[in-house]
PAMARLO-662860 format. One record per residue (C-alpha): residue in three letters; x, y, z. Coordinates in pm, 1 decimal, decimal comma, padded with zeros to 6 digits, always signed. Example, Ala and Ser with C-alpha at 12.3 -4.5 7.8 and 13.67 -1.06 7.14 Angstrom:
<pts>
<pt residuo="ALA" x="+01230,0" y="-00450,0" z="+00780,0"/>
<pt residuo="SER" x="+01367,0" y="-00106,0" z="+00714,0"/>
</pts>
This chain:
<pts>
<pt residuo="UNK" x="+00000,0" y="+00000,0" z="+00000,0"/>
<pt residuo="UNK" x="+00154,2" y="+00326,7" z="-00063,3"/>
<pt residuo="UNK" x="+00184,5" y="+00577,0" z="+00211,2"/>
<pt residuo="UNK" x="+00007,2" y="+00942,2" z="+00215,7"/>
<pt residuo="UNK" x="+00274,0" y="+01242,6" z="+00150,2"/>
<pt residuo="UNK" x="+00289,3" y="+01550,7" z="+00314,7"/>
<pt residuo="UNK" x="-00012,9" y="+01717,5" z="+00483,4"/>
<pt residuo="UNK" x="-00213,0" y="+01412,9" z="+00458,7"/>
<pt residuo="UNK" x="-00187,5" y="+01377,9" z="+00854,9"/>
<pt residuo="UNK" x="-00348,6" y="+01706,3" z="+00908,4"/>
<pt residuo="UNK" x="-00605,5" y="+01598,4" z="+00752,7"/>
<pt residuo="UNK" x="-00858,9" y="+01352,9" z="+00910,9"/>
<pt residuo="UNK" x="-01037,1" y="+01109,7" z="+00736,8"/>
<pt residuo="UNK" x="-01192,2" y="+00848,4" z="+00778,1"/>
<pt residuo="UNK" x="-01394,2" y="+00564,2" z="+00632,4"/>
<pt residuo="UNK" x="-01769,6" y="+00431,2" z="+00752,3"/>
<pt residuo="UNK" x="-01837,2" y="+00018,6" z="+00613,3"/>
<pt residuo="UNK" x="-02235,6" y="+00053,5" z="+00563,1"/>
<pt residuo="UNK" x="-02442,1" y="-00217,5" z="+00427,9"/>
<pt residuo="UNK" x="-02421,5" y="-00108,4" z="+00051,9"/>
<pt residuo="UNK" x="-02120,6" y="+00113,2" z="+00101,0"/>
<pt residuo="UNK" x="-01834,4" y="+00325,5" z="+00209,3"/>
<pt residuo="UNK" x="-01846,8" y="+00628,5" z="+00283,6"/>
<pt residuo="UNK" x="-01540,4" y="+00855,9" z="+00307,5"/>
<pt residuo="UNK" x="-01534,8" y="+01198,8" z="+00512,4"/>
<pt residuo="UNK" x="-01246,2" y="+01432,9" z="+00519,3"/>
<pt residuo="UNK" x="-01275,9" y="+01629,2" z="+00828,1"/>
<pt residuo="UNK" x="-01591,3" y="+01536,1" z="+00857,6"/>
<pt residuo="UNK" x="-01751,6" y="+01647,5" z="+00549,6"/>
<pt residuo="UNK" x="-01814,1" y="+01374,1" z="+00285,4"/>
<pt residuo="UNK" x="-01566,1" y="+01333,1" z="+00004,0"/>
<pt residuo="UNK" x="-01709,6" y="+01031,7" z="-00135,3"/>
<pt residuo="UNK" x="-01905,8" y="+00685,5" z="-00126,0"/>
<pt residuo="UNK" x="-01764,4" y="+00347,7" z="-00264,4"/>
<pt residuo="UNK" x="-02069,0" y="+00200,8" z="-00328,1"/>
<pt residuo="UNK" x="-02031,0" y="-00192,3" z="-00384,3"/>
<pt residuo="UNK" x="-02435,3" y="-00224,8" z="-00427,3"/>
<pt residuo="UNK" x="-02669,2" y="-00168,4" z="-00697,2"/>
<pt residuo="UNK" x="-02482,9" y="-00112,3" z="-00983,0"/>
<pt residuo="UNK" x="-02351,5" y="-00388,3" z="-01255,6"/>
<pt residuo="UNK" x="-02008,6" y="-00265,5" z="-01098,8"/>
<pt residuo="UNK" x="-01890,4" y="-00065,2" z="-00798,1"/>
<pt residuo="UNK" x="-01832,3" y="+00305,2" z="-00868,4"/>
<pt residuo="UNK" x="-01665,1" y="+00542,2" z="-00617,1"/>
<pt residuo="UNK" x="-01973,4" y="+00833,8" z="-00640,2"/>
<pt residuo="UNK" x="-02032,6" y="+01122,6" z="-00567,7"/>
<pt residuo="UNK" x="-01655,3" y="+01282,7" z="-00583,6"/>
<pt residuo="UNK" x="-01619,3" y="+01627,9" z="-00367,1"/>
<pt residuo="UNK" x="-01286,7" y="+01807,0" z="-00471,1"/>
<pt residuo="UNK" x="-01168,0" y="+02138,8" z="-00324,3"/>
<pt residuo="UNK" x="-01414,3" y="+02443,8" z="-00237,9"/>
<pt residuo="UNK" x="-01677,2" y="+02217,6" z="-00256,3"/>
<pt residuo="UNK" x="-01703,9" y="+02114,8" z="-00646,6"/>
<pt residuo="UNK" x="-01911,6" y="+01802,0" z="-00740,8"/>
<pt residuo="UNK" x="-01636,7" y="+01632,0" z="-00956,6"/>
<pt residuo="UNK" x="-01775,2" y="+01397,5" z="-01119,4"/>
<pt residuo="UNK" x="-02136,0" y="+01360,1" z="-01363,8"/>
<pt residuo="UNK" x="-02423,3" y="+01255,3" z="-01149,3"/>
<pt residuo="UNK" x="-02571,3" y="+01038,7" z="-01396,7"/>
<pt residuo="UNK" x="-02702,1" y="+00774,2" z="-01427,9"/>
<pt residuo="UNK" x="-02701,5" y="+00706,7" z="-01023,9"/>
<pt residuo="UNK" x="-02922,8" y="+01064,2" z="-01016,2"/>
<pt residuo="UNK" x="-03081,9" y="+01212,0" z="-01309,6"/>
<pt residuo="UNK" x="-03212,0" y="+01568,9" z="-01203,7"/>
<pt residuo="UNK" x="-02866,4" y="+01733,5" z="-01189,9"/>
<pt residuo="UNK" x="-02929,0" y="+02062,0" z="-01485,5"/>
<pt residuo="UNK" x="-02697,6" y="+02097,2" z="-01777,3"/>
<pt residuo="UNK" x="-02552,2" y="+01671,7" z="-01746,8"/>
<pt residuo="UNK" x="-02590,5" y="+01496,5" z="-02071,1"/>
<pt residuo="UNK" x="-02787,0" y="+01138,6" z="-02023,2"/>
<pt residuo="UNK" x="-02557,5" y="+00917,2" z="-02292,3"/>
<pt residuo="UNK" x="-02307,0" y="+00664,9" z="-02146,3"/>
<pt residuo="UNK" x="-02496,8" y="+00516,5" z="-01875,3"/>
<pt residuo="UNK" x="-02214,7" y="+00291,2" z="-01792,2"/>
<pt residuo="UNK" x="-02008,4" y="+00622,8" z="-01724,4"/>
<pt residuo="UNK" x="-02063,1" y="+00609,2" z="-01373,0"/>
<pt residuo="UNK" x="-01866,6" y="+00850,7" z="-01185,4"/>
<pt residuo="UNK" x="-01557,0" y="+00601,8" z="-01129,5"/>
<pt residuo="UNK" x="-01509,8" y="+00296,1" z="-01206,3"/>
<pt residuo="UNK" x="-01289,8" y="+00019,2" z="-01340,2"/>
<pt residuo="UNK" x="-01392,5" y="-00279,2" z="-01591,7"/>
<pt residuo="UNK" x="-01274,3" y="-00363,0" z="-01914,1"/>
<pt residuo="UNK" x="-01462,4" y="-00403,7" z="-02247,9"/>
<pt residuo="UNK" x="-01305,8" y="-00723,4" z="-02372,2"/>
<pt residuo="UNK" x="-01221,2" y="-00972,9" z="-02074,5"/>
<pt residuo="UNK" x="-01265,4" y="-01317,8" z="-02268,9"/>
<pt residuo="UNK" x="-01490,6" y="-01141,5" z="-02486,5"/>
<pt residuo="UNK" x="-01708,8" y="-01010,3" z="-02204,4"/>
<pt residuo="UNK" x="-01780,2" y="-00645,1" z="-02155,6"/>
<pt residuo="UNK" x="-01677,6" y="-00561,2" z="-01820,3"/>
<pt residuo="UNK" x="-01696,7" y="-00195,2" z="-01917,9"/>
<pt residuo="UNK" x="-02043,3" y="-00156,6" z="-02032,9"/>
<pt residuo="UNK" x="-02442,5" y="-00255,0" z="-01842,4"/>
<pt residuo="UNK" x="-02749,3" y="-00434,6" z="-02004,5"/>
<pt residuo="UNK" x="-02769,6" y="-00764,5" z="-02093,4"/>
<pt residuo="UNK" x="-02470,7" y="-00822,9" z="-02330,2"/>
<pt residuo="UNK" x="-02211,4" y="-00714,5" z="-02046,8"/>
<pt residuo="UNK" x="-02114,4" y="-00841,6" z="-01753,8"/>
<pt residuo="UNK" x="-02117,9" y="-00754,7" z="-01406,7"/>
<pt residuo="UNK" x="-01835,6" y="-00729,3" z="-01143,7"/>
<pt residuo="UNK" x="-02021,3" y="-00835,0" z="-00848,4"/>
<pt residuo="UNK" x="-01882,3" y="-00734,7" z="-00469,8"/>
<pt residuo="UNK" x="-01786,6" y="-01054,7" z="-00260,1"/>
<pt residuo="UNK" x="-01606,3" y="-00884,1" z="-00009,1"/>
<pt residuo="UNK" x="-01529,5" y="-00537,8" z="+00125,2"/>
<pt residuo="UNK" x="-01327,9" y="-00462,8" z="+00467,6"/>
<pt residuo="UNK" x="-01219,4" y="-00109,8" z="+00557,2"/>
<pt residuo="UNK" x="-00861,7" y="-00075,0" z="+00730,6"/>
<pt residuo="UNK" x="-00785,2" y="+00254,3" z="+00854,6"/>
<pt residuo="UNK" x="-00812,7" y="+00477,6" z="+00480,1"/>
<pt residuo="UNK" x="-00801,5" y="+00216,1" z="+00254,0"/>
<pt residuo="UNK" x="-01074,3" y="-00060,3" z="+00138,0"/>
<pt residuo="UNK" x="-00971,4" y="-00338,8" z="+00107,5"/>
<pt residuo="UNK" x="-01292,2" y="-00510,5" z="-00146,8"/>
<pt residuo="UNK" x="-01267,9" y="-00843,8" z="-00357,5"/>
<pt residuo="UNK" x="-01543,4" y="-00891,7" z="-00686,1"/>
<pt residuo="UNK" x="-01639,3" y="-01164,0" z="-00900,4"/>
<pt residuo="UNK" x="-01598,4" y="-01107,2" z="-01284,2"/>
<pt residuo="UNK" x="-01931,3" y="-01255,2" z="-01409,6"/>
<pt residuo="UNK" x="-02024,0" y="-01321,3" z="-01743,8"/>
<pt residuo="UNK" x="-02361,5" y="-01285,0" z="-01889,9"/>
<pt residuo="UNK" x="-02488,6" y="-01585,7" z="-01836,0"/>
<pt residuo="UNK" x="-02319,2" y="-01644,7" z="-01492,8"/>
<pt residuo="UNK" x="-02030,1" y="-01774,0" z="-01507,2"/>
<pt residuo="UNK" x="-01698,2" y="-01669,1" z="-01360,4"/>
<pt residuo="UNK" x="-01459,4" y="-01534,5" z="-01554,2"/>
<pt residuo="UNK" x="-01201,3" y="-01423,9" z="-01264,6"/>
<pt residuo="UNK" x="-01164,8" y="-01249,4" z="-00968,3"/>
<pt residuo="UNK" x="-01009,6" y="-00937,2" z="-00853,7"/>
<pt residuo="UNK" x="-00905,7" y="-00761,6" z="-00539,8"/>
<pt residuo="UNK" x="-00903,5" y="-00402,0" z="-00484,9"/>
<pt residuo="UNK" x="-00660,9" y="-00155,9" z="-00255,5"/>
<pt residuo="UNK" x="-00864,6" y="+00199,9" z="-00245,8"/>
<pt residuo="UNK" x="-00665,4" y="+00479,0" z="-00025,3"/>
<pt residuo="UNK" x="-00823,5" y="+00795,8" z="+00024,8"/>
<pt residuo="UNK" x="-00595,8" y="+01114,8" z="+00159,8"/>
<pt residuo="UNK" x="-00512,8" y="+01436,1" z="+00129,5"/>
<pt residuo="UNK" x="-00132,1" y="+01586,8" z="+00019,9"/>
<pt residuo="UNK" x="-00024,6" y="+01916,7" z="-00015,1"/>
<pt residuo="UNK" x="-00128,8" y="+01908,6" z="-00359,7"/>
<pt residuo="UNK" x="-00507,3" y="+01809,5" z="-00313,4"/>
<pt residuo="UNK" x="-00723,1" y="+01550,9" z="-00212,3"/>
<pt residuo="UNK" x="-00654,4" y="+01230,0" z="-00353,0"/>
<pt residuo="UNK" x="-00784,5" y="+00862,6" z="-00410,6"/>
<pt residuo="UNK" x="-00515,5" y="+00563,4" z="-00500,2"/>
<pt residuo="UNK" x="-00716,2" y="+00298,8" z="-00651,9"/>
<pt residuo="UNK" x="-00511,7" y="-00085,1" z="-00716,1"/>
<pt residuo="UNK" x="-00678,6" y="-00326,9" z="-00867,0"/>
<pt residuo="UNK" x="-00528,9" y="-00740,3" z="-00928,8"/>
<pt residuo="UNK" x="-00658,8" y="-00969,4" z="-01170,6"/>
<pt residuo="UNK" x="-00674,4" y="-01295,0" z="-01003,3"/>
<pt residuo="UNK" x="-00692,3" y="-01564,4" z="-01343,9"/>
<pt residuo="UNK" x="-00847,0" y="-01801,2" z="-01093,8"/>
<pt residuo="UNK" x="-01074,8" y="-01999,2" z="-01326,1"/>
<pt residuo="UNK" x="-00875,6" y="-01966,9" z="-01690,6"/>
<pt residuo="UNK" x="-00657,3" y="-01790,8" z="-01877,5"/>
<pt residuo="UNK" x="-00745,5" y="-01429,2" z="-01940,1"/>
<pt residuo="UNK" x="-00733,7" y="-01278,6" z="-02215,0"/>
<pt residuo="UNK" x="-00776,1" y="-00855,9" z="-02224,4"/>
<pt residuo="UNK" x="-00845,4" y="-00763,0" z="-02602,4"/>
<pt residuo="UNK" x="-00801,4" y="-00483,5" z="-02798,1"/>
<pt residuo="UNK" x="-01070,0" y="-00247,3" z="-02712,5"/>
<pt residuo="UNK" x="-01043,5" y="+00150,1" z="-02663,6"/>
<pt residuo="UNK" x="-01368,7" y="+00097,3" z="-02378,1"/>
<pt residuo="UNK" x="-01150,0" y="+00028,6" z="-02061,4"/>
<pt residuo="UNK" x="-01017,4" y="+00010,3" z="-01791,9"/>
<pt residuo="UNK" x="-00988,1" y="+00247,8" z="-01518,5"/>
<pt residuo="UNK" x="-01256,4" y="+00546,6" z="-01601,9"/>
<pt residuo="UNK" x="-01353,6" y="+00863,9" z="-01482,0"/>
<pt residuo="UNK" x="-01690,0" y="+01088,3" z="-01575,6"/>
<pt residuo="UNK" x="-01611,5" y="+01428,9" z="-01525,3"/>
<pt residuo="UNK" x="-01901,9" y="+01700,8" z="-01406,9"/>
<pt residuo="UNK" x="-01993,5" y="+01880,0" z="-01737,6"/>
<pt residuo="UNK" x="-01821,3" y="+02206,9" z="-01669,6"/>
<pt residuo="UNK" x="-01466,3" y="+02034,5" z="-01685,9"/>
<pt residuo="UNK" x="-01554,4" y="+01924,8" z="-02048,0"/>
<pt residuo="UNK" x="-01354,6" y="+02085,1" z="-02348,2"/>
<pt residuo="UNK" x="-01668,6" y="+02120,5" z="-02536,6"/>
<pt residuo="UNK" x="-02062,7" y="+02104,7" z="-02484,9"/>
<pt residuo="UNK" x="-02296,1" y="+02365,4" z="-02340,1"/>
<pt residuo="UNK" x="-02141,4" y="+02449,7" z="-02002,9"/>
<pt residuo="UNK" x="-01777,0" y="+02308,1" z="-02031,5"/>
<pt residuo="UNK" x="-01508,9" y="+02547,3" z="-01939,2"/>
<pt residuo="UNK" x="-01260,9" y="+02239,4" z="-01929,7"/>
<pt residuo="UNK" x="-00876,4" y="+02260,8" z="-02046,1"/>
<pt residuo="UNK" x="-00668,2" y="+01976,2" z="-02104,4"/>
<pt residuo="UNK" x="-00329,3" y="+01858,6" z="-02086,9"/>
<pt residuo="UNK" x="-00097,5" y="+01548,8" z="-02071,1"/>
<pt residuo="UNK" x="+00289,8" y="+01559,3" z="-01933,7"/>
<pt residuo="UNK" x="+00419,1" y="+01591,3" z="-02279,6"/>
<pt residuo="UNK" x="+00264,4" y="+01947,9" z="-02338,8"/>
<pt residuo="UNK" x="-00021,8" y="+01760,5" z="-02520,0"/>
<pt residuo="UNK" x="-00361,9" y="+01993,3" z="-02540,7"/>
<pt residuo="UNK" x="-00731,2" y="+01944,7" z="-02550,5"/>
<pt residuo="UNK" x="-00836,6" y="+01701,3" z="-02793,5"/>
<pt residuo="UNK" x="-00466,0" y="+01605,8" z="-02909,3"/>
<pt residuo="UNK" x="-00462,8" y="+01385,5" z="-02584,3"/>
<pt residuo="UNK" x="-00684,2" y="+01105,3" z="-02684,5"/>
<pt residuo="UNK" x="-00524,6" y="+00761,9" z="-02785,8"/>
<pt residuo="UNK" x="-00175,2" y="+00918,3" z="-02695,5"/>
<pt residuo="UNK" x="+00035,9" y="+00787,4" z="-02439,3"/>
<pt residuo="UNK" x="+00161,6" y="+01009,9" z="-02111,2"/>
<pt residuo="UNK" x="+00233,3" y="+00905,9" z="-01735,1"/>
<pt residuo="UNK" x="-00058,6" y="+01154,9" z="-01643,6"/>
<pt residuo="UNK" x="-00350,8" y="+01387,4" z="-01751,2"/>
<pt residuo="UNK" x="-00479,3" y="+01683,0" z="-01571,6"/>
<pt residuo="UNK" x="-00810,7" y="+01856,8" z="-01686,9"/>
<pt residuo="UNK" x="-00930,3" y="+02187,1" z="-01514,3"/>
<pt residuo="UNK" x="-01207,6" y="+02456,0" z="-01503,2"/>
<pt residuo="UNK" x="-01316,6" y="+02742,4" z="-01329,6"/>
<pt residuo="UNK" x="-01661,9" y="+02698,3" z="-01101,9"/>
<pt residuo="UNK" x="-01766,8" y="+03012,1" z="-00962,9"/>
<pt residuo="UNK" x="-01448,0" y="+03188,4" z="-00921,4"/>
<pt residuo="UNK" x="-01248,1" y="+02915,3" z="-00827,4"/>
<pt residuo="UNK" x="-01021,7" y="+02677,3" z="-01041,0"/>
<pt residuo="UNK" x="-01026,4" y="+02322,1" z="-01003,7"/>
<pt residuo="UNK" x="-00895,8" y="+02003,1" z="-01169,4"/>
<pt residuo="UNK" x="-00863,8" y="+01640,3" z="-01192,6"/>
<pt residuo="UNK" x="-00515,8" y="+01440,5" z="-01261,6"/>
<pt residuo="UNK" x="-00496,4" y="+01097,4" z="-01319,7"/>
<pt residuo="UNK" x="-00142,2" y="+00914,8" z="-01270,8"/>
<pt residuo="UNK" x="+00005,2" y="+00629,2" z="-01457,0"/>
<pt residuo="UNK" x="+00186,9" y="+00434,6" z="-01217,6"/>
<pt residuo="UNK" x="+00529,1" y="+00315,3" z="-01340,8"/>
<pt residuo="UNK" x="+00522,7" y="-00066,3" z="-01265,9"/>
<pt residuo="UNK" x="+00187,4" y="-00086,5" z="-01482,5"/>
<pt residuo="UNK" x="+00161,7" y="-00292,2" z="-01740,0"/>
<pt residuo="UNK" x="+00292,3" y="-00085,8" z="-02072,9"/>
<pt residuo="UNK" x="+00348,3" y="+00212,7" z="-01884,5"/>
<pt residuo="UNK" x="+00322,7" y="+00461,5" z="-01994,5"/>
<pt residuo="UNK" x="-00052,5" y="+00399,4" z="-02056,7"/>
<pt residuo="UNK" x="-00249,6" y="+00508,3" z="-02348,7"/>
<pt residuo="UNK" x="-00594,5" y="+00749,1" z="-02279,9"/>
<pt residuo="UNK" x="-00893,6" y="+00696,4" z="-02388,5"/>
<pt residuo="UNK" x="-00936,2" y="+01148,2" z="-02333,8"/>
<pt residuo="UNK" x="-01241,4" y="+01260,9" z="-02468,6"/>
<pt residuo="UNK" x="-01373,1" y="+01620,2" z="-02526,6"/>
<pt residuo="UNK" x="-01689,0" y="+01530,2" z="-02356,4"/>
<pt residuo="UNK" x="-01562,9" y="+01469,2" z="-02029,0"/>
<pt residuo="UNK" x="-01443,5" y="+01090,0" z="-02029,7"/>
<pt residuo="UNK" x="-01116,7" y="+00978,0" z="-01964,9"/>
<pt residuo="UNK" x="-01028,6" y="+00619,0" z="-01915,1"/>
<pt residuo="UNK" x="-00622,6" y="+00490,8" z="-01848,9"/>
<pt residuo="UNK" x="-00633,8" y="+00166,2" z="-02119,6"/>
<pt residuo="UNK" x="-00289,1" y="-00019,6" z="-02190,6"/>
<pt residuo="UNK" x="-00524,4" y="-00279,4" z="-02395,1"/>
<pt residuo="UNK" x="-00696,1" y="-00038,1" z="-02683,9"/>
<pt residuo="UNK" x="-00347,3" y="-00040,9" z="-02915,1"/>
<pt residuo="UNK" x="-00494,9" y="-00044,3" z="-03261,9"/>
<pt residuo="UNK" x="-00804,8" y="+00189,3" z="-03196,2"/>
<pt residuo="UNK" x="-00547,1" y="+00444,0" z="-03018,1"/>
<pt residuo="UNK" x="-00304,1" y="+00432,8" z="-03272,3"/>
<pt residuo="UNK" x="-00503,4" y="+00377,0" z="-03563,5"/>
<pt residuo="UNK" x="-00359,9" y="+00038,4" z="-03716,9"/>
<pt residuo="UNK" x="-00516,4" y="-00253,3" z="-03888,2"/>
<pt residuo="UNK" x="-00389,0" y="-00537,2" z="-03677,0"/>
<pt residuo="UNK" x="-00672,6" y="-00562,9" z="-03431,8"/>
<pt residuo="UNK" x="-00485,4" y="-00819,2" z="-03167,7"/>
<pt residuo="UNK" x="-00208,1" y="-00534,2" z="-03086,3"/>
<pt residuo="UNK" x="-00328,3" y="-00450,3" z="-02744,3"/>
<pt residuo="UNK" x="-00414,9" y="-00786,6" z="-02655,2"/>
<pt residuo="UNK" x="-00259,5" y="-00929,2" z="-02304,5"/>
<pt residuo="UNK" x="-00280,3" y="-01318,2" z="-02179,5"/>
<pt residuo="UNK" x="-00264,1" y="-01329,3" z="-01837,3"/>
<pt residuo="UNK" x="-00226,4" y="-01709,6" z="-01747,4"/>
<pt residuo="UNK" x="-00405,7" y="-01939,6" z="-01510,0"/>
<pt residuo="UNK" x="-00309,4" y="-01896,5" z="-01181,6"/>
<pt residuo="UNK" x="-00114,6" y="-01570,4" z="-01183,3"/>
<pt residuo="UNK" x="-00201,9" y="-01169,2" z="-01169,4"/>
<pt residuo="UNK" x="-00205,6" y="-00881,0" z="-01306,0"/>
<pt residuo="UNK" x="-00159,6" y="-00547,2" z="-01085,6"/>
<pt residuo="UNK" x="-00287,0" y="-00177,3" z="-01176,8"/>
<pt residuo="UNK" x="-00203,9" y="+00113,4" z="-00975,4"/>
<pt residuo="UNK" x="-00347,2" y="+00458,3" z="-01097,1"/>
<pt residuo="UNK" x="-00390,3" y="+00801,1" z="-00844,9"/>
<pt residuo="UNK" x="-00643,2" y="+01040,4" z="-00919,4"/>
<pt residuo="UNK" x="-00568,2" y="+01369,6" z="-00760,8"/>
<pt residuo="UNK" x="-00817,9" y="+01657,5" z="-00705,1"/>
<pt residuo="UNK" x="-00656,6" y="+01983,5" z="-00723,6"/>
<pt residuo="UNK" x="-00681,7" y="+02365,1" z="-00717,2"/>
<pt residuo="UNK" x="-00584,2" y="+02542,6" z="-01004,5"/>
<pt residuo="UNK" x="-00449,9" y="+02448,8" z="-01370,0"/>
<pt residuo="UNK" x="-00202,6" y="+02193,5" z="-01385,8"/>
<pt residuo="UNK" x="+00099,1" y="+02424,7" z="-01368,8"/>
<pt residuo="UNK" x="-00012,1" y="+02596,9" z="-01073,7"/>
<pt residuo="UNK" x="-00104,5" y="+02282,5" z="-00905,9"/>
<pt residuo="UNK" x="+00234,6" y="+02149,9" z="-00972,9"/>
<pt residuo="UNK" x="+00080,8" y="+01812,2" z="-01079,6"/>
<pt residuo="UNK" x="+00425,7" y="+01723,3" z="-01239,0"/>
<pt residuo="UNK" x="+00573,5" y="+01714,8" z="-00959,2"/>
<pt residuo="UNK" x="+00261,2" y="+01523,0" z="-00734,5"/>
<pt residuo="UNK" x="+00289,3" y="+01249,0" z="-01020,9"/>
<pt residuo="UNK" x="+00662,9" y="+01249,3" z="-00958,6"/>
<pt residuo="UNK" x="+00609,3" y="+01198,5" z="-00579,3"/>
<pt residuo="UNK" x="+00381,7" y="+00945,0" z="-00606,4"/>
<pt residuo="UNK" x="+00525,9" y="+00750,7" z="-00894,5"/>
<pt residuo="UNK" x="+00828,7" y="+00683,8" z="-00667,2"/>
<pt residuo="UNK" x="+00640,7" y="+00529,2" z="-00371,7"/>
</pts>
């Protein structure tokens, strides 16, 4: 597990097991819910960065929220799943996906520590995984460090090449680069810019806006030890973005359709590690170069 850095002790927070979730409080005031209940997958939902912002889209779990566009229902706030795992859609809902059901969830100190069955569409178990979710705050924002393992328990895996995966984030509108009310900028560590981020490959990507006076943003870190790191991003102008080492040939636009494919054998596992950081300011400001740089050598 990797340890909080600076300032995170100042903060409190602290982590409630319910019957359908968990909820998270920093300083008392709620930061956000894993819920492991409900849903064809657990989502981490709502998100509550700095000054207050709602971070992420409240749809599909609420659909009254003004100015949120109703496509994507699978877009749920966070999440992780896959769109090819054996063939089986991890990634989307309905009845041609699967569902990553909860089996387990135990809360030490500020991390959960869950376990989920990957269940195909007609029921049968694909794998399992286990999950490491940290929660803390560092002189550079509020954070959540979200590890997930691939436990190839029944067969073989095999992760196609798909650009719908893995771990995914729905952004509140505003932080979009283009509809209606989106304000949002974008950029990647290589100096990449709005919509010249998608399908490229960068150990993070901040996006930022200004709500009601004040700037805020969300970064999302690559960690080093992941498989094909740096990852490619599935970045999208409307407010998606998704870290996705498996979507090779959609990303970079070649024939060969098996490029991002992966094989992960019976009996051993697969590790992701990603941080997503919720900041003040644009990414310069909020020095998220140097946060990634922090974290990436824990």
């Amino acid at each position: 597990a990797m340890q909080p850095l600076s300032k995170a002790d100042e903060a409190d927070v602290s982590l409630e097991k319910k019957d359908d979730r968990v909820t998270v409080k920093i300083d008392g005031d709620l930061f956000t819910e894993y819920i492991f209940r409900g849903y064809e997958k657990p989502i981490l939902f709502p998100v509550i960065g700095p000054h207050g912002v709602r971070m992420t889209r409240d749809y599909p779990m609420k659909d009254d929220t003004p100015n949120e566009k109703h496509d994507h229902p699978h877009h749920k706030s966070i999440w992780l799943g896959h769109m090819k795992v054996n063939g089986e859609s991890f990634w989307h809902v309905g009845k041609t996906a699967g569902t990553t059901e909860s089996k387990e969830v135990n809360v030490d100190k500020q991390t959960i520590l869950a376990k989920n069955r990957l269940v195909d569409r007609d029921g049968n178990l694909v794998a399992l995984d286990a999950r490491e979710i940290s929660f803390g705050v560092s002189s550079h924002g509020r954070w959540i460090d979200y590890e997930v393992t691939y436990h190839a328990t029944e067969q073989d895996i095999v992760f196609g090449d798909n650009k719908d995966g893995q771990m995914g984030i729905r952004m509140n509108p505003v932080l979009r680069i283009d509809g209606p009310v989106g304000k949002g900028s974008a950029i990647n560590a290589n100096g990449d810019t709005q919509e010249k981020i998608w399908g490229r490959r960068a150990p993070w990507i901040d996006y930022w806006a200004e709500f009601d006076g004040n700037v805020v943003g969300i970064a999302m870190f690559d960690h080093p030890n992941n498989l094909r790191h740096p990852t490619w991003w599935h970045a999208r102008d409307y407010g998606l973005l998704s870290a996705n080492p498996f979507g090779i040939h959609h990303f970079e636009s070649k024939k060969d359709s098996t490029l991002g494919e992966y094989t992960l054998k019976k009996g051993d596992t697969l590790t992701f590690r990603h941080r997503f950081l919720f900041h003040e300011g644009d990414a310069k400001t909020a020095d998220v170069d140097a946060a990634y740089r922090a974290w990436a050598k824990q």
